[in-house]
C-alpha positions as a Markdown table, in Angstrom:
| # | Residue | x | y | z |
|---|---|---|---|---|
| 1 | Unk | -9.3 | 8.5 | -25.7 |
| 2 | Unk | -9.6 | 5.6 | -22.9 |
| 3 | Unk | -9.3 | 8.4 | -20.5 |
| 4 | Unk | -12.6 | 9.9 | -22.0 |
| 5 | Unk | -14.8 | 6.7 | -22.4 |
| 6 | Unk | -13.8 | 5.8 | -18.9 |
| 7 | Unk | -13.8 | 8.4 | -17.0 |
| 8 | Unk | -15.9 | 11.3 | -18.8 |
| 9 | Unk | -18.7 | 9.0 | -20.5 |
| 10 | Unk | -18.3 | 6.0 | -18.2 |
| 11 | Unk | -18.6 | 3.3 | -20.4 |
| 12 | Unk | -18.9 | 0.2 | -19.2 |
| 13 | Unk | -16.5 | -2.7 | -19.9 |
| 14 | Unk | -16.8 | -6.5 | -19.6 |
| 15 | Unk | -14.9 | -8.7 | -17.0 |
| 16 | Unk | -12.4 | -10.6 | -18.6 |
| 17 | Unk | -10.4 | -13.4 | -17.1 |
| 18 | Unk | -7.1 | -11.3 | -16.9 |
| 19 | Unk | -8.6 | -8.6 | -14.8 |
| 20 | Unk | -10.2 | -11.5 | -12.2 |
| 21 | Unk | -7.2 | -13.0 | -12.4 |
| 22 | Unk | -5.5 | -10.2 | -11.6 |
| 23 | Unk | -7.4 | -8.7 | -8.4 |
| 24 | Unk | -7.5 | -12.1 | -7.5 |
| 25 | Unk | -3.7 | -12.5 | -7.0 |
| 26 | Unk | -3.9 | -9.0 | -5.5 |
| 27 | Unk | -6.7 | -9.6 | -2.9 |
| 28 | Unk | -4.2 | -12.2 | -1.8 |
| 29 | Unk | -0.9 | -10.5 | -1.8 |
| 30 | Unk | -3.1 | -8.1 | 0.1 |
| 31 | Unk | -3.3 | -10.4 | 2.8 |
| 32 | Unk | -0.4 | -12.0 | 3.3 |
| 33 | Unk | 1.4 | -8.9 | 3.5 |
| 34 | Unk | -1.4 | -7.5 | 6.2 |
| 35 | Unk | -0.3 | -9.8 | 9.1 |
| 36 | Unk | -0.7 | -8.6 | 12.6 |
| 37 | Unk | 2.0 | -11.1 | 13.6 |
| 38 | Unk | 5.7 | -11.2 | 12.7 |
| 39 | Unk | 5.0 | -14.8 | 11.4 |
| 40 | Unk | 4.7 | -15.1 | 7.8 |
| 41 | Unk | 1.6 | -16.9 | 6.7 |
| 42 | Unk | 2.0 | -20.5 | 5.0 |
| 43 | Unk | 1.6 | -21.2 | 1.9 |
| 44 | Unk | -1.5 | -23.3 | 2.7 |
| 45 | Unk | -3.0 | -20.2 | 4.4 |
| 46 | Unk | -2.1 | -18.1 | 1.5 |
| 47 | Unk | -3.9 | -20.5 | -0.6 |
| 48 | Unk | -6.9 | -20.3 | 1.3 |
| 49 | Unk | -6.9 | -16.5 | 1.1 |
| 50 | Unk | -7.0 | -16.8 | -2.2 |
| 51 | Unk | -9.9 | -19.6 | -2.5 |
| 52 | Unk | -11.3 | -17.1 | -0.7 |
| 53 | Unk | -10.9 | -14.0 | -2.1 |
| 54 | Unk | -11.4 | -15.6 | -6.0 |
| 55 | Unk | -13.0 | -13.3 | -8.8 |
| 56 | Unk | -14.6 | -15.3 | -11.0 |
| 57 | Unk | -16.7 | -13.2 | -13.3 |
| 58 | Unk | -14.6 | -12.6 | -15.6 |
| 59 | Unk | -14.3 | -16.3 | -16.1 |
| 60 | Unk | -18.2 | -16.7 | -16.6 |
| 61 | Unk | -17.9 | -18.1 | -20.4 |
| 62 | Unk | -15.2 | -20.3 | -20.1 |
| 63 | Unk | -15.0 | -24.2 | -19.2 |
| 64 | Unk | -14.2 | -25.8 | -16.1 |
| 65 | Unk | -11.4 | -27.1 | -16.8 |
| 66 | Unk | -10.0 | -23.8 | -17.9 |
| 67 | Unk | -11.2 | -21.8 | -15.1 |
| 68 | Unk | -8.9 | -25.0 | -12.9 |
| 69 | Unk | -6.2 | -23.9 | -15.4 |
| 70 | Unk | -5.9 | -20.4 | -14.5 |
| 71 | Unk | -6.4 | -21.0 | -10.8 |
| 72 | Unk | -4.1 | -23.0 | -10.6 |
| 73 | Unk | -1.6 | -21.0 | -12.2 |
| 74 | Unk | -2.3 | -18.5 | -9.1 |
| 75 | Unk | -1.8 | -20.8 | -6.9 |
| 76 | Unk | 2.0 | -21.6 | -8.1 |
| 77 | Unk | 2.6 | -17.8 | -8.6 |
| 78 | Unk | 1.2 | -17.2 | -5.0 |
| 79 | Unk | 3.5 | -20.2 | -3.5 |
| 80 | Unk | 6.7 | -19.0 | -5.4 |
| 81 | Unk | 6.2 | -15.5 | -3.5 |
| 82 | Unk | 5.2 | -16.9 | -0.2 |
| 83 | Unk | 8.6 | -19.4 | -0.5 |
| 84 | Unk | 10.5 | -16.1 | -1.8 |
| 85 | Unk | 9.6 | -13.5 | 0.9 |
| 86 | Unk | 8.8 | -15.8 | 4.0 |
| 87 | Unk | 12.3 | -15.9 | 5.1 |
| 88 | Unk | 12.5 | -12.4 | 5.5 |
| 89 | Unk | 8.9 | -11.7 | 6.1 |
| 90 | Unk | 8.0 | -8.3 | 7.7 |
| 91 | Unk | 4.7 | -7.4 | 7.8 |
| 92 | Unk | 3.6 | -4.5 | 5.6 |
| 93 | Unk | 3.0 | -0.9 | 7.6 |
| 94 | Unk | 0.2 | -0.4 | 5.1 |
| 95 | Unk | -1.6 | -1.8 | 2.4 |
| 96 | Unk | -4.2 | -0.5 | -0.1 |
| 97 | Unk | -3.2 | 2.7 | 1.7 |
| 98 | Unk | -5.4 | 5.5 | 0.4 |
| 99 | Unk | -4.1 | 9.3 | -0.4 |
| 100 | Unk | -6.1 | 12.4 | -1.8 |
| 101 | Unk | -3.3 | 15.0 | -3.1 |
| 102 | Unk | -4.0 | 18.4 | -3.4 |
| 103 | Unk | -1.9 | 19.7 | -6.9 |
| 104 | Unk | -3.3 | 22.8 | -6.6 |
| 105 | Unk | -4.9 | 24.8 | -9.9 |
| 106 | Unk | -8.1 | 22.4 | -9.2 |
| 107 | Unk | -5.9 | 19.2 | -9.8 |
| 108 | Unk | -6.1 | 16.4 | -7.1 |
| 109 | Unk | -4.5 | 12.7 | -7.4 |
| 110 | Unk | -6.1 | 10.1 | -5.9 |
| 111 | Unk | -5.1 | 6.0 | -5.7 |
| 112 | Unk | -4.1 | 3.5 | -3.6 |
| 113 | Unk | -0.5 | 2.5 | -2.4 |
| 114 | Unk | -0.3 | -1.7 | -2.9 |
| 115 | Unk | 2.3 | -2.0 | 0.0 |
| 116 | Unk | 4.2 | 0.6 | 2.1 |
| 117 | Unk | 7.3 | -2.0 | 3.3 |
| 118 | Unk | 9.0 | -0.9 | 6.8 |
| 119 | Unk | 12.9 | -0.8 | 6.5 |
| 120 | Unk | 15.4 | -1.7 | 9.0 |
| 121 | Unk | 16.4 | 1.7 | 9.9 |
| 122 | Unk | 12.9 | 2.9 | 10.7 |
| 123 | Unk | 12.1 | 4.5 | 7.1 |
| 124 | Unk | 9.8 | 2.9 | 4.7 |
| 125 | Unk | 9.6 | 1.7 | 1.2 |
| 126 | Unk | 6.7 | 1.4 | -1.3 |
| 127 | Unk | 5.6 | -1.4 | -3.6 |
| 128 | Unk | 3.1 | -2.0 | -6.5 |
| 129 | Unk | 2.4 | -5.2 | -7.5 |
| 130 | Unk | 2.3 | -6.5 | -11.0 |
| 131 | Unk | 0.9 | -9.7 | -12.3 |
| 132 | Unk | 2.4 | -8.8 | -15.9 |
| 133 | Unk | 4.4 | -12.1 | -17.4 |
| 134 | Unk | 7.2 | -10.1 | -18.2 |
| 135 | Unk | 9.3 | -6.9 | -15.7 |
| 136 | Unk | 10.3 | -4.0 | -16.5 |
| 137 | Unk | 13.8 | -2.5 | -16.9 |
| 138 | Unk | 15.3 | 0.0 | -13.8 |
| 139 | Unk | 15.2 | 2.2 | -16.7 |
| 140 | Unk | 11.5 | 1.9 | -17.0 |
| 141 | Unk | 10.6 | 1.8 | -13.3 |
| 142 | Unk | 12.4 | 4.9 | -12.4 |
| 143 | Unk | 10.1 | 7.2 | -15.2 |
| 144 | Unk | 7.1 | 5.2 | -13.5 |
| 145 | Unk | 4.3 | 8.1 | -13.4 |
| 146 | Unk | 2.4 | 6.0 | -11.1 |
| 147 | Unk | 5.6 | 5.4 | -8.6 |
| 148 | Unk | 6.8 | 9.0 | -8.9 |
| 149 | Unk | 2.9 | 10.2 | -7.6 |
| 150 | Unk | 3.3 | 7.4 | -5.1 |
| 151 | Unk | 6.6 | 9.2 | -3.7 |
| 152 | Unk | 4.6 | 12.0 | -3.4 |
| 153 | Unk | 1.6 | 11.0 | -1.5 |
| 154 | Unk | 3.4 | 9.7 | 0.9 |
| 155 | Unk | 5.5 | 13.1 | 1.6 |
| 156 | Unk | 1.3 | 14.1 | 1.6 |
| 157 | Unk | 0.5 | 11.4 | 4.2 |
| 158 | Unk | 4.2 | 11.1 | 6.1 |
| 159 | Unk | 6.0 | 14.0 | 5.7 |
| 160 | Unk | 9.0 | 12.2 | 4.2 |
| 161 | Unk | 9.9 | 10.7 | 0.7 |
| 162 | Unk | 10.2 | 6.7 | 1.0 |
| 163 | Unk | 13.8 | 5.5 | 0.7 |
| 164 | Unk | 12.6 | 3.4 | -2.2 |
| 165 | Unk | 9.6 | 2.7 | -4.8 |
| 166 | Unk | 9.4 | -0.7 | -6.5 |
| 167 | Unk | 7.5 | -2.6 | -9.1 |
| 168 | Unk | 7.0 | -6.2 | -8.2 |
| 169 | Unk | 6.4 | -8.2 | -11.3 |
| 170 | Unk | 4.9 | -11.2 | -8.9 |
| 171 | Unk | 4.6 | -14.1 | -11.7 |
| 172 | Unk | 8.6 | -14.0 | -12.7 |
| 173 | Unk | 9.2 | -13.2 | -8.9 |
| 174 | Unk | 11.0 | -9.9 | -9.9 |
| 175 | Unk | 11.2 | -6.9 | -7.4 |
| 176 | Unk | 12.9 | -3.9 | -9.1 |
| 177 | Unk | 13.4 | -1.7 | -6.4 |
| 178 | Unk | 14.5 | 2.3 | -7.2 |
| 179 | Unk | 16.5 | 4.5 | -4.4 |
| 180 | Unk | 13.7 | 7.6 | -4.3 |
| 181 | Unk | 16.9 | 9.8 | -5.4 |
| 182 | Unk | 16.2 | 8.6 | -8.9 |
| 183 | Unk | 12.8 | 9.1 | -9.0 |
| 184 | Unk | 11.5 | 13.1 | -10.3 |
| 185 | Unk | 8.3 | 13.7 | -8.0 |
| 186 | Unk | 8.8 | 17.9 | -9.7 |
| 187 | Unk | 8.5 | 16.2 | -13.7 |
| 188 | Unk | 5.9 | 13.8 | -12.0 |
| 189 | Unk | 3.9 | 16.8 | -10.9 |
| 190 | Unk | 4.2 | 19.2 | -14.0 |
| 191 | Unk | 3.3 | 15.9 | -16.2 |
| 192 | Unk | -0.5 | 15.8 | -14.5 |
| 193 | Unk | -0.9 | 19.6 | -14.8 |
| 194 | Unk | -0.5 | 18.9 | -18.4 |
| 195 | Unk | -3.0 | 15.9 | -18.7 |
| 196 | Unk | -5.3 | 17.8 | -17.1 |
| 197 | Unk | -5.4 | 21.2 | -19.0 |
| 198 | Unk | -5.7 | 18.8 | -21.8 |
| 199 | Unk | -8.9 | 17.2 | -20.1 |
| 200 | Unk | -9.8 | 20.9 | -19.1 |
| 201 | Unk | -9.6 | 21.5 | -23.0 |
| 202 | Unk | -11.3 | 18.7 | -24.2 |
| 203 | Unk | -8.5 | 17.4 | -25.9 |
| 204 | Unk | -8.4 | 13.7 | -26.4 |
| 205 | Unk | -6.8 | 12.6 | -28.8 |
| 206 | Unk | -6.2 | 8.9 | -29.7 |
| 207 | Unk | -2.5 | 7.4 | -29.4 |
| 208 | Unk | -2.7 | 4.2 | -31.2 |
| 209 | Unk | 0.3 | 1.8 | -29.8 |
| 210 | Unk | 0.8 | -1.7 | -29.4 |
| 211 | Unk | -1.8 | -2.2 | -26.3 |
| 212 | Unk | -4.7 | -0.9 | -28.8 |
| 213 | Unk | -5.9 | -4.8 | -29.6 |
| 214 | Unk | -6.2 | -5.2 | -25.7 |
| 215 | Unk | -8.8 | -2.6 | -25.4 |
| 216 | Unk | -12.3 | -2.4 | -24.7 |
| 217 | Unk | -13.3 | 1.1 | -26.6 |
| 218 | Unk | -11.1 | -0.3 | -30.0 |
| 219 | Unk | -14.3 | -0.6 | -32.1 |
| 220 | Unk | -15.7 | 3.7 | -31.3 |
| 221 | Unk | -12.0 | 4.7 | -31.1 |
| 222 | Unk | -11.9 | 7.6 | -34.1 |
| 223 | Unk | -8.0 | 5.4 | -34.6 |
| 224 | Unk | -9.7 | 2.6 | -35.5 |
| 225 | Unk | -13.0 | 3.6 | -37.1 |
| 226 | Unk | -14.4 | 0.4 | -39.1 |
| 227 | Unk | -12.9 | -2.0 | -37.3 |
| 228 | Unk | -14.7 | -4.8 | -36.5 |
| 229 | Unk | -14.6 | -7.8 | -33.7 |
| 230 | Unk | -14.3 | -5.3 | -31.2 |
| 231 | Unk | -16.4 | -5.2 | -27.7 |
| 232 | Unk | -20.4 | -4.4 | -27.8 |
| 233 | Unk | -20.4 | -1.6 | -25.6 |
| 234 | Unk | -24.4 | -1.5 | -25.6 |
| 235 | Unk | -24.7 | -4.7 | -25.2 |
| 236 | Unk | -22.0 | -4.4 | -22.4 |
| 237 | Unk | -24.2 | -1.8 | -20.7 |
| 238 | Unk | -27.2 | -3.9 | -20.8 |
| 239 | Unk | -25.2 | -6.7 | -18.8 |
| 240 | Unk | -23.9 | -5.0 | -16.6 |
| 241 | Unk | -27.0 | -2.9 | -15.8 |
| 242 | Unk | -29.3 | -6.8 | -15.6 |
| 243 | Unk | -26.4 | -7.4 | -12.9 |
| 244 | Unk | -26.5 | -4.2 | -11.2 |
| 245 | Unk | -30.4 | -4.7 | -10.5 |
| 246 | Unk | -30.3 | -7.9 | -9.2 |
| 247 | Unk | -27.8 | -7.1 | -6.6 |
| 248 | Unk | -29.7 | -4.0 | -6.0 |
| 249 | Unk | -33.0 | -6.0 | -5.6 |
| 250 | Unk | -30.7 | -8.6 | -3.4 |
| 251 | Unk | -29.2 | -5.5 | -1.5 |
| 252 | Unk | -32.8 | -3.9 | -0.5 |
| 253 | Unk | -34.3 | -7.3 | 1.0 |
| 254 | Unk | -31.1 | -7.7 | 2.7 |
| 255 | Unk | -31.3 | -4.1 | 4.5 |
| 256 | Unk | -35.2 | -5.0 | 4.8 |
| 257 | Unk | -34.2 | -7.6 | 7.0 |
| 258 | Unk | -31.6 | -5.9 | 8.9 |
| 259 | Unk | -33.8 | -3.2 | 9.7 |
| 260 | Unk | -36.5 | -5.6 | 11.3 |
| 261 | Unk | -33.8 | -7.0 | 13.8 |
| 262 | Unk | -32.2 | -3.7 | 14.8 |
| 263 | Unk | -36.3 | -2.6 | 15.0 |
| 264 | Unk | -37.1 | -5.7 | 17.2 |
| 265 | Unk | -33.9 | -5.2 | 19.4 |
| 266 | Unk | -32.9 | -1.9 | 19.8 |
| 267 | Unk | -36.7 | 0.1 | 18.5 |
| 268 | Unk | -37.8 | 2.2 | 16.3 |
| 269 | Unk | -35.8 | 5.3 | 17.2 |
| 270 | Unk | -32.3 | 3.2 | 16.1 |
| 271 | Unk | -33.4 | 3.4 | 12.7 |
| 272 | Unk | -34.3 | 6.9 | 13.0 |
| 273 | Unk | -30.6 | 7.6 | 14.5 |
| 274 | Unk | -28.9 | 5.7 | 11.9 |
| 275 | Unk | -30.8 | 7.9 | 9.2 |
């Protein structure tokens, strides 16, 4: 059913502190592991990246001092990986590494690799980061869905299986690394065929579980009809469309003024080129 109010109706949810928490940390990860020099970065420079790259909308309702709270906490998380990976820093080959798969029977899969990691012997591993409190089990990593379709974009992008897939649970400071042998790219691929003839049916059925007070759709969800304290999702549209329109308005007199220097510089005919 998330699946459907997603990605079918397109719902819109609210920000919430753990998701800007969350792609905070990852912004940063993103750039310490992007380094164009062997060097790894400092912890000080990693802590700049992230005062740079900070999300704080999903922290809009909350108090300052909790807002220092939880950026703080980021902070330590951050210096406990920069201390645990600096002394064998490598720089990543590629991160945020974009693949379009081609299933066949009108199914695609499309994502982004967190981190593909070179290995000493000129192959290549592949990393998703986590900002989950607790890891997972080798048992649970290696029937990862989301690993086993990484495997096999990268045979899509590469033309070779990685010699590992990992889960990095980055608050404990807990790699679980799995030799690709152990991963099952074929059960990977039959397992998406399925979802999506169910899509293709219309099938969406509600599978209520322990992650069902964490979501955004509880109060609509036909699993939970009459429940109340869940999330406003008109009201949440209404936000997020206020917020949409401002930046749209802020967008347009930014490209209004954009288009006067390239006009002043460059002419007329620029824009017309441009389109």
């Amino acid at each position: 059913m998330k699946y459907k109010y997603q990605a079918v109706d397109k719902l819109p949810t609210p920000p919430t502190p753990h998701l800007s928490w969350g792609s905070s940390l990852h912004a940063a990860l993103e750039w310490f592991w992007d380094r164009k020099l062997p060097e790894p970065p400092s912890a000080d420079e990693l802590a700049a990246a992230l005062y740079d790259r900070w999300d704080d909308t999903g922290f809009a309702d909350m108090s300052r001092q909790d807002k220092i709270g939880w950026y703080r906490h980021a902070q330590d998380v951050l210096r406990r990986h920069q201390a645990q990976h600096a002394p064998s820093y490598r720089p990543a080959a590629a991160v945020e590494q974009w693949f379009d798969v081609d299933l066949g029977d009108r199914v695609r899969v499309r994502g982004f690799i967190d981190g593909v990691m070179p290995t000493g012997d000129g192959g290549f591993g592949i990393v998703d980061w986590k900002t989950n409190r607790r890891a997972k089990t080798r048992a649970q990593v290696e029937t990862s869905l989301q690993l086993a379709l990484y495997a096999l974009a990268a045979r899509d992008l590469w033309g070779r299986d990685p010699d590992w897939v990992a889960l990095e649970f980055v608050v404990p400071g807990i790699r679980v690394e799995v030799p690709i042998e152990r991963i099952d790219v074929d059960a990977a691929v039959a397992e998406v065929h399925r979802v999506a003839a169910a899509i293709r049916a219309g099938r969406f059925s509600p599978t209520p579980n322990r992650l069902c007070g964490w979501c955004d759709f509880r109060d609509i969800c036909p699993a939970f009809e009459g429940d109340d304290g869940a999330t406003d999702v008109p009201g949440t549209a209404l936000v997020e469309l206020q917020r949409l329109r401002r930046r749209q308005e802020r967008d347009a007199q930014r490209i209004a003024e954009l288009e006067q220097i390239v006009r002043d510089r460059l002419g007329e005919q620029a824009l017309v080129e441009l389109g």
